[in-house]
N, C-alpha and C positions, 0 to 999 in steps of 0.2 A: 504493500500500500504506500510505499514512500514517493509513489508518481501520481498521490491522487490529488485531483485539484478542489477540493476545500476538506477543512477539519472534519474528524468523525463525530458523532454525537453518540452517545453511550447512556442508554438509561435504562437503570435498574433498581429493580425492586428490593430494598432491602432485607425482606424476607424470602427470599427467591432459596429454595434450595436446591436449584443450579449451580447459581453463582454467586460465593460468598462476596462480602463487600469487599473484604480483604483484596479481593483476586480483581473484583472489579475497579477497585481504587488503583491498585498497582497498575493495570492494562490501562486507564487513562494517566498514568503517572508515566509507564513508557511509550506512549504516544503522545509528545508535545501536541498540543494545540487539541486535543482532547476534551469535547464541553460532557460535563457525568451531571445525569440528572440522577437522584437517588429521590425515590419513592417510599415514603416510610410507611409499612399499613399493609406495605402490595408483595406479592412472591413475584415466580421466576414471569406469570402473563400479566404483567401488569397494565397489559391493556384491557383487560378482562374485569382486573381489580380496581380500576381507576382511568375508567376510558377519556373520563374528562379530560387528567392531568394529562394525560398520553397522549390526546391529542393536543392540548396547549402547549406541549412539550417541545413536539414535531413540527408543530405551526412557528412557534416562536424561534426556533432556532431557521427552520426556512425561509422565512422571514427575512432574518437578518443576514442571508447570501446573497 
């Protein structure tokens, strides 16, 4: 991914038992320019658990490309 042309956006749920936050912190820690949206409430479909925020989430970051 280091030829892609804008930032990744990475949001997860902090109750996800996928992916712990640790792991997800760190994966936006080693991609610079990384926006982490963390969901607190929501597991691993946080669209499911919080379709609101997940879409305000996706919107707001599109948005501002």
């Amino acid at each position: 991914m280091d030829d892609a042309d804008t930032d990744p956006l990475l949001l997860h749920g902090l109750d996800s038992f996928v992916l712990p936050t640790a792991m997800a912190r760190e994966m936006a820690r080693r991609r610079p320019g990384t926006t982490l949206r963390e969901f607190p409430g929501c597991g691993h479909w946080l669209h499911d658990d919080d379709p609101a925020g997940f879409a305000a989430a996706v919107r707001e970051f599109l948005t501002a490309l």
